[in-house]
PASEBA-1860 file (N, C-alpha, C; in nm, 3 decimals):
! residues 273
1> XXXXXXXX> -5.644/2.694/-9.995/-5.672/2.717/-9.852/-5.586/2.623/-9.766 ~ -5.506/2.651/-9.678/-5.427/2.586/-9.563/-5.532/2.520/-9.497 ~ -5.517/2.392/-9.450/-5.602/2.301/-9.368/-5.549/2.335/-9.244 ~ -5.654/2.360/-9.119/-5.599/2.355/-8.963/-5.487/2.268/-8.927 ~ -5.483/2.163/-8.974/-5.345/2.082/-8.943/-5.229/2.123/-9.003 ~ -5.215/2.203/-9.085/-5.112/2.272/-9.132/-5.100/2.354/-9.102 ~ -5.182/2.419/-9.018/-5.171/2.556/-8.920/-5.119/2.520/-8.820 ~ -5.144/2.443/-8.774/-5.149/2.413/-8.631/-4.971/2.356/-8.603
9> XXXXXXXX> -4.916/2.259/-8.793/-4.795/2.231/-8.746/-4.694/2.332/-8.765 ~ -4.724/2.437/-8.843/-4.651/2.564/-8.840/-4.644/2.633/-8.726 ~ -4.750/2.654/-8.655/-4.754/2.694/-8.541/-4.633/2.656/-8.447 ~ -4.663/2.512/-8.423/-4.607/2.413/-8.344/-4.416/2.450/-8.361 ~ -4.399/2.427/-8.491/-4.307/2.491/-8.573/-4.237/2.603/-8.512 ~ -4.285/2.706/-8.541/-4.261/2.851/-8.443/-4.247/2.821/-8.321 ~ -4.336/2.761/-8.195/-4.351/2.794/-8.118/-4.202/2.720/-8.057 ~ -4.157/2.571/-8.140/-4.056/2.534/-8.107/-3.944/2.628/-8.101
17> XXXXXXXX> -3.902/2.680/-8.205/-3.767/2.769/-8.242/-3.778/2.882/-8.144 ~ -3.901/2.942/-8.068/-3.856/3.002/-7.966/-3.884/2.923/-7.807 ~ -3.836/2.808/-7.800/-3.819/2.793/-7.683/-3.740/2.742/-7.608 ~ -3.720/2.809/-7.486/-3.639/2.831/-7.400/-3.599/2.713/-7.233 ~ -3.713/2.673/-7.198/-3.722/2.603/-7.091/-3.810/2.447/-7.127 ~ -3.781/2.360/-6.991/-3.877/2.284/-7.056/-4.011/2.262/-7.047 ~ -3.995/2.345/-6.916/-4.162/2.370/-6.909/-4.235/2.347/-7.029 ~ -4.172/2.470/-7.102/-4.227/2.519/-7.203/-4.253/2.432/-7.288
25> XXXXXXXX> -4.106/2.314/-7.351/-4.135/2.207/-7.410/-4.231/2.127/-7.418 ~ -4.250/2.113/-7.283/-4.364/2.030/-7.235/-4.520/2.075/-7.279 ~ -4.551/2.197/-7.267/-4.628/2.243/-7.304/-4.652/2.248/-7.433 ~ -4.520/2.251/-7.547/-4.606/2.275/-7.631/-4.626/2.136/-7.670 ~ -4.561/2.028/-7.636/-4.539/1.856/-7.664/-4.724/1.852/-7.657 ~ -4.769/1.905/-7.544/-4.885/1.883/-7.471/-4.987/1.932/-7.629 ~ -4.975/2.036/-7.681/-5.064/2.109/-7.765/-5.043/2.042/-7.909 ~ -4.919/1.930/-7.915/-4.876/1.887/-8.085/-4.985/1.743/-8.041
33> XXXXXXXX> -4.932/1.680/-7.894/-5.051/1.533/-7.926/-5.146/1.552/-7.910 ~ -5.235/1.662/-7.848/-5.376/1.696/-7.862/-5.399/1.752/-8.018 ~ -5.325/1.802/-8.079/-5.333/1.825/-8.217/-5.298/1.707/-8.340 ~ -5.257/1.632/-8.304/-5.234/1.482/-8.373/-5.118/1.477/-8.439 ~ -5.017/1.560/-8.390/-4.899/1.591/-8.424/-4.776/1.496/-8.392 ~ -4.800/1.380/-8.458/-4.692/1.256/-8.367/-4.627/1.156/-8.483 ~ -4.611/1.220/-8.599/-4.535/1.191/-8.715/-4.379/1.170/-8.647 ~ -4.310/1.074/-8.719/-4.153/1.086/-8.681/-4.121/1.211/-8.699
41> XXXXXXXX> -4.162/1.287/-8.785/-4.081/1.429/-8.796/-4.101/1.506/-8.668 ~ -4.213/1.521/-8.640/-4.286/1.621/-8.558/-4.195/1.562/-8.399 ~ -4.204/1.421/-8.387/-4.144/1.426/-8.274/-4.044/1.464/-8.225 ~ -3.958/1.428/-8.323/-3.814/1.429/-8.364/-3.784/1.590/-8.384 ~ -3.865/1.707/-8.386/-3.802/1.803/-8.374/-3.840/1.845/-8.235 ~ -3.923/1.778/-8.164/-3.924/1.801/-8.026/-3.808/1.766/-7.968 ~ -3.763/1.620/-7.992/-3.639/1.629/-7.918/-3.512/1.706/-7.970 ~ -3.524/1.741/-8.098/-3.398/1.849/-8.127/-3.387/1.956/-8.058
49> XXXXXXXX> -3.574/2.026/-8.013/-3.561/2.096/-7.976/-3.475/2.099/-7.779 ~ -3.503/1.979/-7.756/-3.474/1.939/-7.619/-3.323/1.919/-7.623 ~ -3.252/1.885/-7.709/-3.147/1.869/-7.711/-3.029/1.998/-7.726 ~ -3.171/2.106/-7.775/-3.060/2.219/-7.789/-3.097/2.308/-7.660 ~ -3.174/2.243/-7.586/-3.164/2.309/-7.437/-3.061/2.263/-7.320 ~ -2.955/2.182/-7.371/-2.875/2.094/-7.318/-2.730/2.193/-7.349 ~ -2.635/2.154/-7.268/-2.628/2.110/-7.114/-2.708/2.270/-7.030 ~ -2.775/2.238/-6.976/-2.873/2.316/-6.889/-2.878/2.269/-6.728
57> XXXXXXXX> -2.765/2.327/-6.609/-2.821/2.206/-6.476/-2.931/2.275/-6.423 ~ -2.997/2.373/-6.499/-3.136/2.363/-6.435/-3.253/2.275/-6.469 ~ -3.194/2.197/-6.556/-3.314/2.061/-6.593/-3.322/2.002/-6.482 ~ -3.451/1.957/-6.448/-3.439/1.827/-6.291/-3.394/1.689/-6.352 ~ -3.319/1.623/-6.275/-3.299/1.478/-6.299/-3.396/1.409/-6.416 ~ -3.510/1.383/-6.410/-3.604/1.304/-6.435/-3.581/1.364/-6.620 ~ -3.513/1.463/-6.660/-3.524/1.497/-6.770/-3.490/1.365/-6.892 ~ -3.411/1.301/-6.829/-3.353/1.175/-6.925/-3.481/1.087/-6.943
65> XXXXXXXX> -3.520/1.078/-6.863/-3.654/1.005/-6.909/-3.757/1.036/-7.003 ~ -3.777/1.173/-7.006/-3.847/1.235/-7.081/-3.765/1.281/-7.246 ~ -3.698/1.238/-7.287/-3.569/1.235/-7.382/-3.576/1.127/-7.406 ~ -3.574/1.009/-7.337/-3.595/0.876/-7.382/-3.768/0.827/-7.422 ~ -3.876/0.897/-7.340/-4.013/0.880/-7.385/-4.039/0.940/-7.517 ~ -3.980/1.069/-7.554/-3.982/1.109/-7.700/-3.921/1.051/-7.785 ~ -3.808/0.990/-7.777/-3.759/0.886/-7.864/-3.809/0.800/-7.890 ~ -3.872/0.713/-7.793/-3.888/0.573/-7.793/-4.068/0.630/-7.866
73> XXXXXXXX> -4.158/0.720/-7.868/-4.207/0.732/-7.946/-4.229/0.766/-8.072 ~ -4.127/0.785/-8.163/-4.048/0.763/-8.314/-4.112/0.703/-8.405 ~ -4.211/0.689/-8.460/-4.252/0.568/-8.532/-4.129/0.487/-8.593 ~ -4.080/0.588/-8.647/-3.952/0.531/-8.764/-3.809/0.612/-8.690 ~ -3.739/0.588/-8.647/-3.631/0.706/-8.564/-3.507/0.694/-8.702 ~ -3.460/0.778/-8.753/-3.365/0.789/-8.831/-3.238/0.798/-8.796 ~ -3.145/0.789/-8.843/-2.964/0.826/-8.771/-2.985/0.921/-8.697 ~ -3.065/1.039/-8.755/-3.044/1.176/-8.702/-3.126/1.185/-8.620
81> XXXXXXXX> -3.263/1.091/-8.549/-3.287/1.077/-8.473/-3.223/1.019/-8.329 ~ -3.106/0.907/-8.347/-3.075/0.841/-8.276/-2.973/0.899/-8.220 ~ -2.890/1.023/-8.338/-2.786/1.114/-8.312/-2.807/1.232/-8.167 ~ -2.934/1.209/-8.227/-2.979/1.365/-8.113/-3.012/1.304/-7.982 ~ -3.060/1.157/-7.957/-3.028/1.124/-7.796/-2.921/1.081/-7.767 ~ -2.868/1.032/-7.863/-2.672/1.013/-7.809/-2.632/1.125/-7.757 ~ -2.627/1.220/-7.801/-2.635/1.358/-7.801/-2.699/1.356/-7.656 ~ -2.798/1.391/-7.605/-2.855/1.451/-7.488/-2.793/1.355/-7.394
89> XXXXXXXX> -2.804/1.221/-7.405/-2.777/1.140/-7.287/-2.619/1.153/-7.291 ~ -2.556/1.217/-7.353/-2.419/1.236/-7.346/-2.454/1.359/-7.282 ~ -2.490/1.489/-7.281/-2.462/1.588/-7.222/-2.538/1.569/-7.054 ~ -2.651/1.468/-7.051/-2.680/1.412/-6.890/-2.607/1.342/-6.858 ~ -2.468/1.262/-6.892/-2.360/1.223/-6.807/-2.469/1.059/-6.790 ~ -2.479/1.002/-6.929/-2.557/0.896/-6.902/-2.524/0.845/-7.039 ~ -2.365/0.740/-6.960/-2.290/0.710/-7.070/-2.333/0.571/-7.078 ~ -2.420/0.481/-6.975/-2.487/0.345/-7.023/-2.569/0.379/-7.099
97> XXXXXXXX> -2.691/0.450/-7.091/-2.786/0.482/-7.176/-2.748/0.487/-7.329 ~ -2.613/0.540/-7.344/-2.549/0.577/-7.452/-2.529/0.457/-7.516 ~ -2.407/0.381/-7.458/-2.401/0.260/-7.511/-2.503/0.179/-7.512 ~ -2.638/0.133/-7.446/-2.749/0.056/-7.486/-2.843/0.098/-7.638 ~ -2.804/0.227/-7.675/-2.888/0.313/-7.728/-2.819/0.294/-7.888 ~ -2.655/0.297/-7.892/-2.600/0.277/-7.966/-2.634/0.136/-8.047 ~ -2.618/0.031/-7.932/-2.618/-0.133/-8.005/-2.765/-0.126/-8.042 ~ -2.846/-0.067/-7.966/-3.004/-0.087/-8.039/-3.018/-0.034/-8.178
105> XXXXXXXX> -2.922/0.049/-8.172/-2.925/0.103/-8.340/-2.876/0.023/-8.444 ~ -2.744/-0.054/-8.422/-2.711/-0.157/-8.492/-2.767/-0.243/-8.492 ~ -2.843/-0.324/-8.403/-2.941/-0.431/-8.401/-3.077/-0.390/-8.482 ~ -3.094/-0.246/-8.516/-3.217/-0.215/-8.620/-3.177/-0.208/-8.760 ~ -2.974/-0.216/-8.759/-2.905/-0.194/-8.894/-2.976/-0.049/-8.942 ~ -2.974/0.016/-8.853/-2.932/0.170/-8.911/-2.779/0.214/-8.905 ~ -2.801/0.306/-9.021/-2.642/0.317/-9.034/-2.557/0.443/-8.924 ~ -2.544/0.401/-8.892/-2.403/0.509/-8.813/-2.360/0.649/-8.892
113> XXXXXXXX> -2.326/0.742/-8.903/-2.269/0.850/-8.919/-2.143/0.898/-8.827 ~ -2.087/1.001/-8.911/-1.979/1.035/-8.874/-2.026/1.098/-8.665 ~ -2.115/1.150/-8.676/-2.175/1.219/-8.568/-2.217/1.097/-8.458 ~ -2.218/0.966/-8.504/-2.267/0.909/-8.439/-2.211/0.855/-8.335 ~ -2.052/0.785/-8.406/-1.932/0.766/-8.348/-1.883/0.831/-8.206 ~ -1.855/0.963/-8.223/-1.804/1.060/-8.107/-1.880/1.064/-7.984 ~ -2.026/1.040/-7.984/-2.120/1.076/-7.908/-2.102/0.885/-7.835 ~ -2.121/0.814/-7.847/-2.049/0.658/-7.855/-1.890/0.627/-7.747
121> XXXXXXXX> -1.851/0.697/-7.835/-1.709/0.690/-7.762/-1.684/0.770/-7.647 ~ -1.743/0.896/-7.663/-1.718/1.010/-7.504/-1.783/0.866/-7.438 ~ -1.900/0.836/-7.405/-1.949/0.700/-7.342/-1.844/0.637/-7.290 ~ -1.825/0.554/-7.398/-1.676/0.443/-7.351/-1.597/0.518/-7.270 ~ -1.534/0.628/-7.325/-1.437/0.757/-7.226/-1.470/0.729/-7.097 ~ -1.605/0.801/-7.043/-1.592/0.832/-6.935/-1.670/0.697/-6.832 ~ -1.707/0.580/-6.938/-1.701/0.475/-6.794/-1.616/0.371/-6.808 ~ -1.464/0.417/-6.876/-1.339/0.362/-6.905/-1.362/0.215/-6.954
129> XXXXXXXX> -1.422/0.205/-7.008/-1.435/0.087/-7.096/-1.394/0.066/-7.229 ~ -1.252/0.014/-7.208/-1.171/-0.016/-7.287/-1.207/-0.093/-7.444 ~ -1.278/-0.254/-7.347/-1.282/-0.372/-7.464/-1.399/-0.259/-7.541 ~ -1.491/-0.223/-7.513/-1.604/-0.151/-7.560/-1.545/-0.077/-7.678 ~ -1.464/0.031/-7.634/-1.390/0.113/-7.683/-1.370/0.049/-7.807 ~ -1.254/-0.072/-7.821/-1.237/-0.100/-7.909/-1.302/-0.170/-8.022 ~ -1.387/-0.222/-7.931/-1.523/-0.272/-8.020/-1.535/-0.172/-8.132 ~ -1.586/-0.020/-8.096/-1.668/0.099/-8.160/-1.583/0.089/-8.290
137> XXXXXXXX> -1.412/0.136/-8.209/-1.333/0.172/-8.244/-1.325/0.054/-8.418 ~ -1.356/-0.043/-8.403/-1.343/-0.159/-8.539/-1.505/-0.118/-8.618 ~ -1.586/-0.096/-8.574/-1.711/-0.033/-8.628/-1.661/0.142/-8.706 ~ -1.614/0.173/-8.616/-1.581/0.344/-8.693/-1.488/0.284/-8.856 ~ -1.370/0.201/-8.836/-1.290/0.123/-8.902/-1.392/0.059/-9.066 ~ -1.524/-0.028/-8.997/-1.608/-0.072/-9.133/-1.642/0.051/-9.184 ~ -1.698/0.138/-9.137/-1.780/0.237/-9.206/-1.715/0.381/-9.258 ~ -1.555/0.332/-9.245/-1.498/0.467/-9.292/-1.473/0.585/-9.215
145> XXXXXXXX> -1.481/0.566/-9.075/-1.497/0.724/-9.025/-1.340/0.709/-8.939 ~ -1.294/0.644/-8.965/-1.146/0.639/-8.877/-1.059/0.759/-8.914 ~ -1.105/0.844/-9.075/-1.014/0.965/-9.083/-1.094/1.101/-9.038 ~ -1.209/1.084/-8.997/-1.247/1.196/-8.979/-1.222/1.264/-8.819 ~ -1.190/1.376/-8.830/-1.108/1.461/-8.701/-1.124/1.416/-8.566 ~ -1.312/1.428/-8.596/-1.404/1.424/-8.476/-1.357/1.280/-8.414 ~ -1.388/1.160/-8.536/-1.403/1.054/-8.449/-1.261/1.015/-8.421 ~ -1.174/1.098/-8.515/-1.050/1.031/-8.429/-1.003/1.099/-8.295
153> XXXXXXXX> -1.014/1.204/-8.256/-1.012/1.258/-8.135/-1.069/1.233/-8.046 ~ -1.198/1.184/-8.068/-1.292/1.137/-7.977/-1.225/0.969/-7.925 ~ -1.188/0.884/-8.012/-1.102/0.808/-8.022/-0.980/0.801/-7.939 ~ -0.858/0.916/-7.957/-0.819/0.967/-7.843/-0.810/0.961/-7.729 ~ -0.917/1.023/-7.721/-0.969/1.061/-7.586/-1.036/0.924/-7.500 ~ -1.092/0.837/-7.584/-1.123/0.711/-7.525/-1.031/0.590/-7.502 ~ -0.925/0.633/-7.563/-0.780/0.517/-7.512/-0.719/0.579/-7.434 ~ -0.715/0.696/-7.400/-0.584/0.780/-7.351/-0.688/0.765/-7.167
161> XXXXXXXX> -0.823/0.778/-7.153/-0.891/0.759/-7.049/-0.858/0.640/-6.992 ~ -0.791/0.534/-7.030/-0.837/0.381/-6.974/-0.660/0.372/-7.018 ~ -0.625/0.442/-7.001/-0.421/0.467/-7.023/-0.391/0.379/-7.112 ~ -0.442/0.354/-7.220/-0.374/0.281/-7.298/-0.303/0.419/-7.425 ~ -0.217/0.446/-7.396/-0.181/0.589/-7.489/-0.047/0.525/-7.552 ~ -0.014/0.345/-7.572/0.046/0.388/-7.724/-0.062/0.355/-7.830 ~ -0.218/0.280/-7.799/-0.302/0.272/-7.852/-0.369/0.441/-7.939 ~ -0.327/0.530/-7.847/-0.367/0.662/-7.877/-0.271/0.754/-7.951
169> XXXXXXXX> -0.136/0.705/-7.889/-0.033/0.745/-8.018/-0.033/0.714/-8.162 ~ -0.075/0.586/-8.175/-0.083/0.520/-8.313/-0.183/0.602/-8.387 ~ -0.285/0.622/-8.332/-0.398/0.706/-8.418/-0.348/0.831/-8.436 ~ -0.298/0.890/-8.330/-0.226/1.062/-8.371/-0.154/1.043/-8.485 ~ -0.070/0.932/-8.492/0.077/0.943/-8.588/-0.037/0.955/-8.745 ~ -0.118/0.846/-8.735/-0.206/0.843/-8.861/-0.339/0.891/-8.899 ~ -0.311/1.020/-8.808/-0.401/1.066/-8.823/-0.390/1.188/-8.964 ~ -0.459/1.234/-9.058/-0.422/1.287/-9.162/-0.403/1.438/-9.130
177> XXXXXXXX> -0.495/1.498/-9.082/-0.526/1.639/-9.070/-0.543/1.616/-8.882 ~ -0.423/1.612/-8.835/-0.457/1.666/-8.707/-0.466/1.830/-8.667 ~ -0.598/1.848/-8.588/-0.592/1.989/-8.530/-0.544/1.988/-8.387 ~ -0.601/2.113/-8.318/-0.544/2.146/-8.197/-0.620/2.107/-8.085 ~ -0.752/2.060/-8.091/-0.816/1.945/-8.042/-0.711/1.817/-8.002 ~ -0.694/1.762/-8.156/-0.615/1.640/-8.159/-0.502/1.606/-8.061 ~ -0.420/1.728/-8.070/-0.319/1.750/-7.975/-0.324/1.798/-7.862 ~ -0.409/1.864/-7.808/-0.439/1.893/-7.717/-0.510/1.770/-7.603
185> XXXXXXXX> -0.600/1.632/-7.710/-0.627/1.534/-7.649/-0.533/1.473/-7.578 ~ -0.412/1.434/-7.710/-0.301/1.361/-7.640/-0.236/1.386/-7.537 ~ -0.207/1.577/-7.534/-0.131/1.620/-7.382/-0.199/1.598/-7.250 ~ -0.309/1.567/-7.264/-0.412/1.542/-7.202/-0.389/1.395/-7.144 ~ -0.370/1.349/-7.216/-0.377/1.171/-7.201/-0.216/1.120/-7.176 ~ -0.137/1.222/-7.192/0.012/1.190/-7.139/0.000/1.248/-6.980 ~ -0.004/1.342/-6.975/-0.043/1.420/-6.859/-0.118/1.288/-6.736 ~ -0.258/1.242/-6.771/-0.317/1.223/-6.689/-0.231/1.066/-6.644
193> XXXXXXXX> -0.159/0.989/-6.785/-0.072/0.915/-6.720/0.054/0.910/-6.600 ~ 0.096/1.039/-6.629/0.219/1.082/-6.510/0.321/1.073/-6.558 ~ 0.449/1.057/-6.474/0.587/1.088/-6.547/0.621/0.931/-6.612 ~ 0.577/0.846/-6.557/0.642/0.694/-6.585/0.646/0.690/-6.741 ~ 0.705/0.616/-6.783/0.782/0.615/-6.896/0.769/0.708/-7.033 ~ 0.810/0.806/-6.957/0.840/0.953/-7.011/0.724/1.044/-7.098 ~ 0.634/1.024/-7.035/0.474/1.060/-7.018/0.478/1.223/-7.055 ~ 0.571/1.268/-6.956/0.544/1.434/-6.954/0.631/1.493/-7.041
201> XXXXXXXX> 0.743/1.399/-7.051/0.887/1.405/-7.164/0.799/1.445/-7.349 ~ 0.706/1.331/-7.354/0.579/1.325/-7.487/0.531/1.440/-7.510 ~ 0.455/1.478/-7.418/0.392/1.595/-7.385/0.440/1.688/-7.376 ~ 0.486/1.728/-7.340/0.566/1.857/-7.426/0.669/1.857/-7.535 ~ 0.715/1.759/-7.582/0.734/1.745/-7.737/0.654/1.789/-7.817 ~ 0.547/1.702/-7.769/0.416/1.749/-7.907/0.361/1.873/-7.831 ~ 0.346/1.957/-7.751/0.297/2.101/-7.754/0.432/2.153/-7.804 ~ 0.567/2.143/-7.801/0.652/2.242/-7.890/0.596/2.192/-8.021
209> XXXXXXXX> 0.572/2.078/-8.089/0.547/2.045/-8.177/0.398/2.132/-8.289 ~ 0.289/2.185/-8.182/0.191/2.247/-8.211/0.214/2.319/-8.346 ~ 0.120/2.320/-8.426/0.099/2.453/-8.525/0.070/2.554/-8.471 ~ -0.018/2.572/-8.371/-0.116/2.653/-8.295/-0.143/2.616/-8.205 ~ -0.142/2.688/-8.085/-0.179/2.641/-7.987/-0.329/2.715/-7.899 ~ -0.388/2.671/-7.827/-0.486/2.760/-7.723/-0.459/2.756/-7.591 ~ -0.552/2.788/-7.505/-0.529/2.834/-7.320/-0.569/2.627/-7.310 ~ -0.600/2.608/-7.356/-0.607/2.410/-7.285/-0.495/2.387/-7.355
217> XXXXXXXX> -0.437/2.407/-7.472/-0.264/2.304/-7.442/-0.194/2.372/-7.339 ~ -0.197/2.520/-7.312/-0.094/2.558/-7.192/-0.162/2.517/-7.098 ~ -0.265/2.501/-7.031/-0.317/2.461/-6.913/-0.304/2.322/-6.928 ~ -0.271/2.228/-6.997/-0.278/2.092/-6.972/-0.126/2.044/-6.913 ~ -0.046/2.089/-6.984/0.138/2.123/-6.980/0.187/2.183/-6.835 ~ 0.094/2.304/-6.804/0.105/2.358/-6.692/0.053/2.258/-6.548 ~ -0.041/2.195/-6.602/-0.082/2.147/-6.500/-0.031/1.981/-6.490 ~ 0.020/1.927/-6.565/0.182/1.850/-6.610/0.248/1.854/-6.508
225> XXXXXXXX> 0.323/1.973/-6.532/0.463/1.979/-6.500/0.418/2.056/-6.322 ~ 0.325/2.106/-6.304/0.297/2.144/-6.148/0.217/2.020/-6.067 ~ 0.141/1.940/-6.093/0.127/1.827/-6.051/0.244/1.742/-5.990 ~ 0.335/1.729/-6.096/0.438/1.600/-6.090/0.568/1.710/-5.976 ~ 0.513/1.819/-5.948/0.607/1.880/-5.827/0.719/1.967/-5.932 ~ 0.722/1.994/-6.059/0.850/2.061/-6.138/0.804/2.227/-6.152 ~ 0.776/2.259/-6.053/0.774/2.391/-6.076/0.827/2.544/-6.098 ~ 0.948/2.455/-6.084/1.083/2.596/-6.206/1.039/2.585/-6.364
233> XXXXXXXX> 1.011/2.426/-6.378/0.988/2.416/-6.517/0.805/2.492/-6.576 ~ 0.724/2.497/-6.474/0.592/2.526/-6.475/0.585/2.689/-6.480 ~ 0.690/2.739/-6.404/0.694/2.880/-6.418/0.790/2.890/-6.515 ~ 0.843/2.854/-6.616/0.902/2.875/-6.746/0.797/2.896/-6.833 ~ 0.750/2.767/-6.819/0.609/2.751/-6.937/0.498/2.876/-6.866 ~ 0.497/2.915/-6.769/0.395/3.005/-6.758/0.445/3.204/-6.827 ~ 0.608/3.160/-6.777/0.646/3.298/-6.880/0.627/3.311/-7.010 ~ 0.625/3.144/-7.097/0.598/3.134/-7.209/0.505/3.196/-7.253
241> XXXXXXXX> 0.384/3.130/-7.174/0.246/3.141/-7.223/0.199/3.331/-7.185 ~ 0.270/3.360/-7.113/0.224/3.536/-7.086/0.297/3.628/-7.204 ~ 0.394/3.567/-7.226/0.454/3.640/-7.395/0.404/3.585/-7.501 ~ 0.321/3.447/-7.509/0.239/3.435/-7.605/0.130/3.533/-7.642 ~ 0.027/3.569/-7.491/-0.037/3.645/-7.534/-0.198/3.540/-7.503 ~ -0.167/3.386/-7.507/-0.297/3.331/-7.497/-0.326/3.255/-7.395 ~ -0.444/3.278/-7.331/-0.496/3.235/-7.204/-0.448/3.231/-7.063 ~ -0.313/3.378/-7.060/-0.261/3.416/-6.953/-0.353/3.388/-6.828
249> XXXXXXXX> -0.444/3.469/-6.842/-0.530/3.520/-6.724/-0.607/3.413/-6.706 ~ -0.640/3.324/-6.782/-0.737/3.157/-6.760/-0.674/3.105/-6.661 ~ -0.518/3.102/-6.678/-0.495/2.964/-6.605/-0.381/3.012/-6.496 ~ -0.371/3.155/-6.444/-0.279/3.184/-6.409/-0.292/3.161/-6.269 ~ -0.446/3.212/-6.220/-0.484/3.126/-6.053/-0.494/3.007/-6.002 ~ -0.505/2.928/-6.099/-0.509/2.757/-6.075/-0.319/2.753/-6.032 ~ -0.252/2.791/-6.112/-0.091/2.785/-6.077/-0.062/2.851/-5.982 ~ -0.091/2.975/-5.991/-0.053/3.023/-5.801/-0.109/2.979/-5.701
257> XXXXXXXX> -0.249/2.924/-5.730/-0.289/2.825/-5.595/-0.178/2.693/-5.540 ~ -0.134/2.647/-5.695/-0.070/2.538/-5.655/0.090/2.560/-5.616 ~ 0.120/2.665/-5.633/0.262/2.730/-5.659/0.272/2.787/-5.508 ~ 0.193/2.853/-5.457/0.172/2.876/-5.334/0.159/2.806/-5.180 ~ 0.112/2.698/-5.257/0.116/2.549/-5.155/0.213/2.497/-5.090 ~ 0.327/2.494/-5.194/0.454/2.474/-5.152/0.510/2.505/-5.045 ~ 0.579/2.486/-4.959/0.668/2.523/-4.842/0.774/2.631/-4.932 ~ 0.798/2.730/-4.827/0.884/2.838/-4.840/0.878/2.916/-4.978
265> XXXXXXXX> 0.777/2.876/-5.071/0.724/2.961/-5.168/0.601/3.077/-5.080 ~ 0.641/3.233/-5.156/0.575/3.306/-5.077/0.488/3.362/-5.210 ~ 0.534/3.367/-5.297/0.472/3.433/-5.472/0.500/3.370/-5.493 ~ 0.492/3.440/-5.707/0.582/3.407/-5.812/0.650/3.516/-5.829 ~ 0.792/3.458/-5.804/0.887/3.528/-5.925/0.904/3.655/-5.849 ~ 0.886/3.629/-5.695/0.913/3.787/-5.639/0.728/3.875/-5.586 ~ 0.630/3.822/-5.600/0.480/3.903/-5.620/0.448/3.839/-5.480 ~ 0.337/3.904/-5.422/0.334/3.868/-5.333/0.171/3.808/-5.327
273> X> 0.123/3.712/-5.243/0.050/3.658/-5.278/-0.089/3.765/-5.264
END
């Protein structure tokens, strides 16, 4: 015979995997602690479940708090616990939270994962914190994750933010298996440096260089070489990319907006606006 508490966490169970809002979350959060449902597991798939309602901007503000009250009630929080609010407070654009959240984990000597890293570093990224950066960056280094894609891109992306991009070159060169992520970071991070010492010259080296490319290496290149005012060279690369075949139509209005701006430009190429 099934005991009510094993009904009740199956239930709970189900009722998670279909839900949609957080109302709803809330509600059923409401029906697991009146049911005595507050095991690390049980919590911990509440916030998975909260985490896979993310990025959502119909959450109200106050949602981070409630992401941090389910955590911080954890009895025991595991990597993969700590993964999944790195995780949310990365997709709420709550890159201190991130980094406080991170060192609390090392200060409990739980171990880090490959997943753990990336979610860490977007952080550092986007509140350009360099020394930080490199801090992680010697932590990813102890624990082995310096070859894996994720954290080296993510990596990337966190030197190339705070312009240090021969710091970000060095990792591309050694990097083992770069993808189109990878490269696509760097055009990214040459780009956002500008032309000074041959920034945009890089950048399109390594997109001819591509195995493969997608609509963000031509839109990063494109928006390169039309930024810095070279727009004979921007409408080359845009004939390119329309006989490629990929992400013509993505990025083709962002360039005639800017192509159009110009004095005594009336189209492209003869079209009229």
């Amino acid at each position: 015979m099934v005991s009510p508490s094993c009904e009740y966490k199956h239930a709970i169970f189900r009722l998670l995997k279909q839900c949609k809002t957080l109302k709803h979350l809330l509600s059923i959060h409401g029906q697991a602690t009146i049911h005595g449902l507050t095991s690390s597991s049980a919590i911990t798939n509440l916030l998975f479940t909260f985490t896979s309602l993310l990025p959502n901007p119909s959450l109200p503000p106050p949602s981070i708090h409630y992401a941090l009250s389910l955590f911080h009630s954890i009895p025991s929080p595991s990597t993969f616990a700590f993964n999944l609010l790195l995780r949310s407070l990365t997709l709420l654009s709550s890159p201190l939270h991130s980094l406080l959240l991170f060192l609390r984990m090392r200060r409990l000597s739980i171990p880090p994962d490959s997943h753990t890293f990336p979610f860490a570093l977007t952080a550092c990224a986007r509140l350009a914190a360099l020394p930080l950066g490199r801090a992680l960056h010697l932590q990813a280094l102890k624990f082995g994750f310096v070859t894996d894609v994720f954290v080296v891109n993510t990596l990337i992306t966190m030197y190339s933010s705070s312009n240090s991009m021969p710091d970000a070159r060095r990792l591309f060169d050694e990097s083992p298996r770069p993808d189109v992520v990878t490269y696509n970071s760097m055009i990214h991070g040459y780009v956002k440096a500008g032309e000074k010492d041959g920034n945009l010259v890089l950048a399109q080296k390594l997109f001819d260089e591509m195995p493969v490319r997608d609509a963000v290496s031509w839109g990063a290149l494109l928006a390169g070489y039309s930024q810095s005012g070279r727009f004979s060279e921007a409408l080359e690369l845009f004939d390119r990319m329309k006989d490629s075949g990929v992400g013509a139509r993505r990025c083709s209005s962002r360039l005639r907006a800017l192509l159009l701006c110009q004095p005594g430009r009336i189209g492209l190429r003869g079209e009229n606006p």
